[in-house]
C-alpha positions as CSV (number, residue, x, y, z in Angstrom):
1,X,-63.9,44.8,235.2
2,X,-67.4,44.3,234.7
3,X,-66.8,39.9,234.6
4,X,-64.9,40.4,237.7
5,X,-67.9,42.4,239.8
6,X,-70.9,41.8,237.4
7,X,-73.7,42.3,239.9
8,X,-73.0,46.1,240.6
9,X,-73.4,47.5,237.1
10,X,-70.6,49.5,237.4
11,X,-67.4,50.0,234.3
12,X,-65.7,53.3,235.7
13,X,-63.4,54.1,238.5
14,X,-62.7,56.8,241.0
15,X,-59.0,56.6,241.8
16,X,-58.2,56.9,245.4
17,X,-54.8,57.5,246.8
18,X,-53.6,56.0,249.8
19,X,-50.0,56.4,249.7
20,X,-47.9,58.5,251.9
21,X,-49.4,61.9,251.0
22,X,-53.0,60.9,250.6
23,X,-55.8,63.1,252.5
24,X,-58.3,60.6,252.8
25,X,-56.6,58.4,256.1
26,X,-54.1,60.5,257.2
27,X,-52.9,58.2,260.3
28,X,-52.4,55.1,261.2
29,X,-55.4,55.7,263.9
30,X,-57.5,56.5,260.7
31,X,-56.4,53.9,258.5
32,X,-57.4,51.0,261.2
33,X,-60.3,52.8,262.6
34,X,-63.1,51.1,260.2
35,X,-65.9,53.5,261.7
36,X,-64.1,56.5,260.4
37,X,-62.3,54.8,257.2
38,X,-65.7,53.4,256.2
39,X,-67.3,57.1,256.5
40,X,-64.4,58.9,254.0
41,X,-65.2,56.0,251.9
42,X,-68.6,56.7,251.9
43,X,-68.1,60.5,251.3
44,X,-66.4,59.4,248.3
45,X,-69.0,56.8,247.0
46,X,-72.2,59.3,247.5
47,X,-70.3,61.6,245.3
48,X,-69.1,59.5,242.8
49,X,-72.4,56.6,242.7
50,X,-71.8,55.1,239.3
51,X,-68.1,54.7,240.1
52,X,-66.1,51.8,241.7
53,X,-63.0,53.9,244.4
54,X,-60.3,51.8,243.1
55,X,-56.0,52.0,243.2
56,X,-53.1,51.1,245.2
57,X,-50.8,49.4,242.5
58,X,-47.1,50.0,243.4
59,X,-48.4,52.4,246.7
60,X,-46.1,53.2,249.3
61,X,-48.2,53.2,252.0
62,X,-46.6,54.6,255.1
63,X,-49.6,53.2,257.1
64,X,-49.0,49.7,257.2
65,X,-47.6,49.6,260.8
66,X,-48.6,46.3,262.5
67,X,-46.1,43.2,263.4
68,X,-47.0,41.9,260.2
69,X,-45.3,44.5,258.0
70,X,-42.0,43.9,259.6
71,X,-39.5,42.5,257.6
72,X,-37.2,39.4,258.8
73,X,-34.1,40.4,256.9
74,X,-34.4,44.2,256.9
75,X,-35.4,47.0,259.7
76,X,-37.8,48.4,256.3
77,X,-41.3,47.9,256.8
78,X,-43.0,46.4,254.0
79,X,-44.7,49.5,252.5
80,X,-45.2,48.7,248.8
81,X,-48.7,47.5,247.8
82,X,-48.3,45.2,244.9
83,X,-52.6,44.3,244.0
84,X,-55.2,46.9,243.0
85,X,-57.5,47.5,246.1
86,X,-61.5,47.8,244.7
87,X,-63.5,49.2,247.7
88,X,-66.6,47.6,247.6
89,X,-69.1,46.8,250.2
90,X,-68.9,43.1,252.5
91,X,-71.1,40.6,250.7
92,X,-70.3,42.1,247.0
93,X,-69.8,38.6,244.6
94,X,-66.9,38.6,243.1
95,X,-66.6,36.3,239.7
96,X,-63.1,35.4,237.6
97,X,-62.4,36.3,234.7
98,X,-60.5,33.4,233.1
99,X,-61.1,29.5,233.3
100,X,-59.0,28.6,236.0
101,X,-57.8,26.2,238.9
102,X,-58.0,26.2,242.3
103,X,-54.2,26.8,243.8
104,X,-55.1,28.0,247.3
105,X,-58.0,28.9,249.3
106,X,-57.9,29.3,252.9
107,X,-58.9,31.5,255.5
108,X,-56.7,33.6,257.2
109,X,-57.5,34.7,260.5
110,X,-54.4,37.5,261.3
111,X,-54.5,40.3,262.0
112,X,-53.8,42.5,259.1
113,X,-54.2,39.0,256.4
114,X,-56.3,38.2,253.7
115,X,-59.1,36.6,255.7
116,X,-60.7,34.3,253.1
117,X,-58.5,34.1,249.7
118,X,-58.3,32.6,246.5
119,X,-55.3,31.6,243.9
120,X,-56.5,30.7,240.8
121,X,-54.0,29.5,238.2
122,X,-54.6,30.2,234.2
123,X,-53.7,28.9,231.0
124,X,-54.1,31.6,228.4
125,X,-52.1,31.5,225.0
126,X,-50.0,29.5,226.2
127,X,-48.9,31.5,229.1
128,X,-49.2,30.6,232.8
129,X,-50.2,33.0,235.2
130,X,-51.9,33.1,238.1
131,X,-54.8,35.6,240.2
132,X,-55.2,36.7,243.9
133,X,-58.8,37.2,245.4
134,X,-58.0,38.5,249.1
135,X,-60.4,39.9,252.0
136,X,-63.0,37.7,250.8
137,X,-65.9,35.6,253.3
138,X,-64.8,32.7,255.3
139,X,-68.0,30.8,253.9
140,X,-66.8,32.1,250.6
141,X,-63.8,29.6,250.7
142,X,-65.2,26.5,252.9
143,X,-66.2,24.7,249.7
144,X,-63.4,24.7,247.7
145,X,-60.3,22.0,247.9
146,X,-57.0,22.4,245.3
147,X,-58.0,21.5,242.4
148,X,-61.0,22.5,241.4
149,X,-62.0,24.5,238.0
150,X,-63.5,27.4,238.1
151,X,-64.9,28.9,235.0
152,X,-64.9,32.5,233.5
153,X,-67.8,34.3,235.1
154,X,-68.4,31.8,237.9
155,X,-68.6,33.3,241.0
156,X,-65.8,32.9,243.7
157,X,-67.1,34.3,246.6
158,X,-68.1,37.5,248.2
159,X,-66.3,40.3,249.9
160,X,-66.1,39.4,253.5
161,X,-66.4,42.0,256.7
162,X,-64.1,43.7,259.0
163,X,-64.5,40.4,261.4
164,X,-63.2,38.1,259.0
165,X,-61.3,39.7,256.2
166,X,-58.2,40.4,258.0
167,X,-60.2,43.4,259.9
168,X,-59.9,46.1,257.0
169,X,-63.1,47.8,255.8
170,X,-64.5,45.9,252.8
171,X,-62.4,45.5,249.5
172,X,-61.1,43.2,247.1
173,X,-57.5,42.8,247.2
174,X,-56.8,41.7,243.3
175,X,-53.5,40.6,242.4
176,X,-51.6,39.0,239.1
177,X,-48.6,36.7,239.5
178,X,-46.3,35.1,236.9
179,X,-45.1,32.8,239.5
180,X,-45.8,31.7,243.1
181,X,-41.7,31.4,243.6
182,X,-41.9,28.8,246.7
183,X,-45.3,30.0,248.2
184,X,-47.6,27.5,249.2
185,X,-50.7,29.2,251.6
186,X,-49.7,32.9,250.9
187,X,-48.3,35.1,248.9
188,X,-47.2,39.0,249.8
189,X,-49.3,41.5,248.9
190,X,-47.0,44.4,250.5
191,X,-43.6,44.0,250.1
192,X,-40.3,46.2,251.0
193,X,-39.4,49.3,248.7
194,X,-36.0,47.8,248.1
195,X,-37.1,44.6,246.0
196,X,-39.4,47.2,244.1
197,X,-37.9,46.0,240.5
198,X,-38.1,42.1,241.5
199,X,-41.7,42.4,242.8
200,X,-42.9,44.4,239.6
201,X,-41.3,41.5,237.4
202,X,-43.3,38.9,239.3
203,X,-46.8,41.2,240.0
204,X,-47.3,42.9,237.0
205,X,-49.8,45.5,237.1
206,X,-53.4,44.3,237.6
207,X,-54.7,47.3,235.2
208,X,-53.2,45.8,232.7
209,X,-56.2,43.2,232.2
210,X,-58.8,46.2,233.0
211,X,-57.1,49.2,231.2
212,X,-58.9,51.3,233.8
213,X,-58.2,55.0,234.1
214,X,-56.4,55.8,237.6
215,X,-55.2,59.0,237.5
């Protein structure tokens, strides 16, 4: 974790629990209130100041309730978070942490989307993989075109703000993917409960890199 936010000086994690039961938004007003989200956020952080609030892997989160959760071939909502969430405030860099490619990076502006994101494709031991940056800066994105290498440690961008990130309070969305399937300028980071076992095939858990304690 620390090649992925090396600026903050930070290696541990305060897990925080946003799923169905969780104390900290308790409705959808909360949740998409940034002035009140941002403050139970900040409760956490002045408690906790040498700890990054961190989580959300396999979540089902009853508070996705915008358009955008609704599922075309279902009446589900897509509930099920498939990335680790860090909450981290706008402008925080955020570097790789493998040699990689540039995939996708565009800026989203929906409601609810990534705002500026990043694919990055990897090579390691002969595996393929790829890595999802999401709710980054629009300027964060503007320079790069598909293609282009980025190197372990080089920064990718910074964490954007509630304008431009998809209007969510600051975070990094962070995401592992074994395959893109037939995505091209997205890829779902919420899905439906249903596909639960084909999503955790293709999204494997991001902690798996970190080995972060989130319980």
């Amino acid at each position: 974790m620390v090649d992925l936010f090396p600026t903050i000086q930070r290696k541990d994690i305060y897990p925080i629990d946003l799923s169905i039961n969780n104390t900290t938004v308790r409705t959808e007003a909360e949740f998409n209130n940034p002035h009140f989200f941002s403050k139970q956020l900040h409760k956490i952080q002045k408690k906790n100041p040498t700890k990054i609030i961190s989580g959300g892997y396999l979540e089902k989160r009853a508070l996705y309730t915008s358009d955008l959760y609704h599922s075309e071939i279902s009446t589900e909502k897509r509930n099920i978070h498939l990335g680790l969430d860090f909450w981290l405030p706008e402008n925080t860099p955020i570097h790789a942490i493998f040699d990689g490619e540039i995939i996708c990076a565009i800026h989203q502006k929906e409601l609810k989307g990534y705002g500026g994101f990043v694919i990055l494709r990897h090579q390691e031991n002969n595996i393929t993989f790829y890595t999802l940056y999401g709710h980054l800066s629009e300027k964060s994105i503007e320079k790069y075109v598909v293609g282009n290498k980025i190197n372990k440690k080089e920064q990718i961008g910074v964490l954007g703000n509630y304008e431009e990130n998809g209007e969510w309070v600051p975070h990094l969305h962070f995401q592992i993917m074994l395959s893109l399937l037939d995505y091209k300028n997205d890829f779902p980071g919420v899905v439906l409960e249903s596909e639960i076992d084909f999503w955790k095939m293709i999204c494997p858990n991001p902690n798996l890199l970190f080995k972060l304690s989130l319980s």
